[in-house]
FIPARO-11607 format. One line per 10 residues: number of its first residue (from 0); for each residue x, y, z of C-alpha. Coordinates in steps of 0.2 Angstrom, whole numbers, plus 5000, padded with zeros to 4 digits. Last residue first. Layout:
<marvos>
NUM	X,Y,Z  ...
</marvos>
This chain:
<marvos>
335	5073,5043,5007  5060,5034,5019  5067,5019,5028  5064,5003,5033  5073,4989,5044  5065,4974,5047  5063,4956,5057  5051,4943,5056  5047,4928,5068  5037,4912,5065
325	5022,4910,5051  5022,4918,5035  5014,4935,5028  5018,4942,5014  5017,4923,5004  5004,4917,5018  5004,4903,5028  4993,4892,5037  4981,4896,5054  4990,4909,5068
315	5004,4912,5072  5017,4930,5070  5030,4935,5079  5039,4954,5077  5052,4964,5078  5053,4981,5066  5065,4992,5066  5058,5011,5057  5066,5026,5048  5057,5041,5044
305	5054,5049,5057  5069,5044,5067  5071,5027,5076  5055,5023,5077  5057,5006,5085  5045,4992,5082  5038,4980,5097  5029,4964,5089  5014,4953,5093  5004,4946,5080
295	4989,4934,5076  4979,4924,5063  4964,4915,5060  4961,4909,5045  4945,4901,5034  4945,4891,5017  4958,4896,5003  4946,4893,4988  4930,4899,4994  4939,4914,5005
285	4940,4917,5021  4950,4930,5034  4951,4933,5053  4964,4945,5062  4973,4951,5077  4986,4961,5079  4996,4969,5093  5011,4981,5092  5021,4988,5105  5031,5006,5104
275	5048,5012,5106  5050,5031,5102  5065,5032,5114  5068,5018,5128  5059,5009,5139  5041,5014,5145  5032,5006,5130  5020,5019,5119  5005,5007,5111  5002,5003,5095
265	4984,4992,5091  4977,4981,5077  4959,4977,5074  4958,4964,5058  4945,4958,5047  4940,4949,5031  4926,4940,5021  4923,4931,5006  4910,4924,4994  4894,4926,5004
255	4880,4923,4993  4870,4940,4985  4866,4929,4969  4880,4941,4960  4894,4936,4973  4896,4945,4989  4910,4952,4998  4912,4957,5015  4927,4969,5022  4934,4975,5041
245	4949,4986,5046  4956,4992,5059  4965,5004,5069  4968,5009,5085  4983,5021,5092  4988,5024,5110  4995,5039,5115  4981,5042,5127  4967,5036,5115  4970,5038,5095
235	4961,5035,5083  4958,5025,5066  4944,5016,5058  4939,5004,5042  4923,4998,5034  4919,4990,5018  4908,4983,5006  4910,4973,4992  4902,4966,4975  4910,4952,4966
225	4907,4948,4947  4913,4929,4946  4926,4920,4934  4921,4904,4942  4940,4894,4940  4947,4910,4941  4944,4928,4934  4939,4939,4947  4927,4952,4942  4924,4969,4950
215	4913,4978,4962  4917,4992,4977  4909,5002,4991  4920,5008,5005  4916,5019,5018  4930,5026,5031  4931,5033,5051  4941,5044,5057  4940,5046,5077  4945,5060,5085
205	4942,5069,5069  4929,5062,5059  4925,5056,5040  4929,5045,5025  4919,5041,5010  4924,5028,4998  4921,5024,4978  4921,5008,4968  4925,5002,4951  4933,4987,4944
195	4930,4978,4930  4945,4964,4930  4955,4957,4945  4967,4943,4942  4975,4937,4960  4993,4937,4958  5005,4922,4957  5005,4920,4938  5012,4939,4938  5002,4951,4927
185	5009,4963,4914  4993,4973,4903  4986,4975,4917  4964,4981,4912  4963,4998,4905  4946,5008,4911  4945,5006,4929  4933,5015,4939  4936,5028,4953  4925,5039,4966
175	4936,5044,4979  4929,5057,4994  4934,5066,5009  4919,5072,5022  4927,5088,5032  4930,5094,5048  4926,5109,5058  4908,5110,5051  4909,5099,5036  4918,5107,5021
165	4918,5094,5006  4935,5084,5004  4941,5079,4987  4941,5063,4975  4938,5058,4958  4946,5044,4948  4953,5036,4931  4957,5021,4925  4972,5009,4931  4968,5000,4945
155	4976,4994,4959  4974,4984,4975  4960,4975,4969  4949,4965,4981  4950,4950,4993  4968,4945,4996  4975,4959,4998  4969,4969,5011  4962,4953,5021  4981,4946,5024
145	4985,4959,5037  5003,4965,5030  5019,4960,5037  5035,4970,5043  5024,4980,5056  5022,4998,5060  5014,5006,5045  5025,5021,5035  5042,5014,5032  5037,5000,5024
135	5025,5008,5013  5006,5002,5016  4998,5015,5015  4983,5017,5004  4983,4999,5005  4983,5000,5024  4969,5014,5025  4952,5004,5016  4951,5006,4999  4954,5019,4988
125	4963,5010,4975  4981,5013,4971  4983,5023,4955  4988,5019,4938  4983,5033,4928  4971,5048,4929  4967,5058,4943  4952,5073,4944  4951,5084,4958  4933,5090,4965
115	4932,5100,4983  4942,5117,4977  4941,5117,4959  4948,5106,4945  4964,5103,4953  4970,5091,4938  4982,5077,4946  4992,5065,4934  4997,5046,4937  5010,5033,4937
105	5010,5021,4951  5017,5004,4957  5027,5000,4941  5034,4983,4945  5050,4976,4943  5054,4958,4946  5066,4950,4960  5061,4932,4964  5073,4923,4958  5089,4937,4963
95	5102,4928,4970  5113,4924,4988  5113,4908,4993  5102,4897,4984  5099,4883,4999  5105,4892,5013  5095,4906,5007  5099,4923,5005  5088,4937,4991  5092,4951,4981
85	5080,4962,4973  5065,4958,4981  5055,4968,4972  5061,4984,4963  5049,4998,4963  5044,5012,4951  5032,5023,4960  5026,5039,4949  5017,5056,4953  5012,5070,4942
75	5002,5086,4948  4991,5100,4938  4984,5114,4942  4998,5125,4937  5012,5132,4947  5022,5118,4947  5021,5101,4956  5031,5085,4949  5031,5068,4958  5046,5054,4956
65	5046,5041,4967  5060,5027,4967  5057,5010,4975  5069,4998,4983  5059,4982,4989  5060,4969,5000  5083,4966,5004  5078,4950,5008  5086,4937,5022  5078,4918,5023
55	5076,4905,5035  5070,4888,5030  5053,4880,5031  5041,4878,5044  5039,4890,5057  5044,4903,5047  5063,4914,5051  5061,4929,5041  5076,4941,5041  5073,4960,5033
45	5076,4972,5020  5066,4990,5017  5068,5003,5004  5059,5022,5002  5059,5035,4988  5063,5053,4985  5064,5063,4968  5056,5081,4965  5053,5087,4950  5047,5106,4949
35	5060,5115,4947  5062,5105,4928  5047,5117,4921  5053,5131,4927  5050,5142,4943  5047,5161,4943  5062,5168,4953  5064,5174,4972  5077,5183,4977  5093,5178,4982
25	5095,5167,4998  5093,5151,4990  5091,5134,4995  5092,5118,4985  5082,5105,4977  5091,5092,4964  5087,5093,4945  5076,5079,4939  5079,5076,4918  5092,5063,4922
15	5080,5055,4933  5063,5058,4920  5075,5049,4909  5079,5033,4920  5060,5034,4923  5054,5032,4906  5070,5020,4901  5065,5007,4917  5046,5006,4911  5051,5004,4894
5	5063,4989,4900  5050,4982,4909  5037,4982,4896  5048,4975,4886  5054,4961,4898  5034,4957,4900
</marvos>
């Protein structure tokens, strides 16, 4: 794992040193290089988390560096390399770093085969649903994420993909078909181990954009079961007011239930202030081994600039989850 770690630090350390910084020009314009086309930015979040029922805690959550590279060919390279929890407060432990660990989010490269069909290979998010497409801090409205998109399916996978959109009148019908073909080689004991996995989604609509998602792949625990799944997901927007949710089923190889999850969240423009908006969530979530929650939230988040949010927000419900505890939260984010 340390080696892996270190490798992982010395790629992207070198790709840094590589990077040369954007600037504008008034002469004329020359052919980009090679190096003019690495681009560096990144995003970072810390927060306060007071749970119901254990002692209160303050993170800096994550700092992580993306670095993606565009010329004029048809290829594209993107990475994440991201820092978790890297220091920590407790009254207990004070200030340290038990929990920090690095983990190399993505690392893939685009082919533009034509114009409906590009080819990805790598480590990639999967395609599935919209939160764990997006689910930077500074990109979604709350400090917690709903507990059914990650606890019921891989997030990642390293293999390769296919996606695009087809023309569909005014609109068009966007695509991932992906399969994994390199299993982690650098787990953490607490994560769920996904093996096998292989999916595709279809998404669709303006006013209201609707997603498809097919998937199957093992899970190595006590049953070591194959999984298949099938998911659902929306988003649009009513007078300002934006709804989204997400629902997923899961069923095991003798086609009996073996999971579910859901959640129909909304943000709605307050009448106080600049840019403030309230948040409500509600969601519902099982699995064989955890039994059945009920969760909810209520928060107000703050968007301070474009790229920079402040997050309040109370959550109860049923149990507690490691990203998403009990009692109040509160996070600053922003997108470098």
């Amino acid at each position: 794992m340390h080696l892996i770690n270190k490798f992982c630090i010395g790629s992207v350390a070198l790709l840094l040193l590589l990077c040369k910084t954007a600037y504008a020009e008034d002469a004329p314009r020359q052919e980009k290089g090679f190096m003019d086309g690495f681009r560096l930015g990144g995003y970072t979040s810390a927060g306060i988390t007071i749970p119901r029922e254990s002692e209160t805690t303050a993170t800096i959550n994550e700092i992580s560096m993306i670095l993606t590279w565009e010329g004029e060919s048809r290829f594209k390279f993107f990475s994440e390399l991201e820092l978790e929890n890297p220091i920590s407060w407790d009254d207990d432990n004070k200030f340290n770093t038990k929990q920090s660990y690095i983990d190399l989010e993505r690392f893939y490269l685009d082919y533009n085969l034509s114009d409906k069909i590009n080819l990805r290979g790598g480590r990639f998010l999967t395609p599935t649903g919209r939160w764990n497409q997006l689910h930077a801090s500074p990109l979604v409205w709350t400090s917690s994420r709903p507990v059914a998109t990650s606890r019921l399916f891989p997030t990642a996978a390293n293999g390769m993909m296919a996606f695009g959109a087809i023309p569909l009148d005014n609109s068009a019908i966007e695509y991932s078909i992906f399969v994994e073909t390199l299993k982690d080689i650098d787990e953490d004991d607490d994560d769920l181990k996904f093996r096998n996995t292989k999916g595709a989604r279809i998404a669709f609509g303006q006013q209201a954009n609707i997603g498809v998602n097919i998937m199957s792949f093992d899970e190595r625990n006590v049953f070591n079961t194959r999984y298949h799944m099938l998911g659902l997901d929306f988003i649009t927007n009513h007078r300002g007011i934006e709804f989204l949710g997400e629902a997923f089923q899961r069923w095991d190889t003798h086609n009996n239930s073996s999971g579910y999850g859901a959640y129909l969240q909304t943000a709605v423009p307050l009448p106080v202030g600049q840019n403030w908006f309230g948040i409500i969530r509600l969601e519902t979530f099982h699995r064989p081994d955890e039994g059945h929650q009920q969760r909810w939230l209520i928060g107000t988040t703050w968007r301070m600039k474009p790229t920079q949010l402040l997050k309040l927000e109370l959550t109860g419900g049923s149990d507690d989850q490691p990203e998403s505890p009990r009692g109040f939260l509160a996070s600053f984010a922003v997108l470098f």
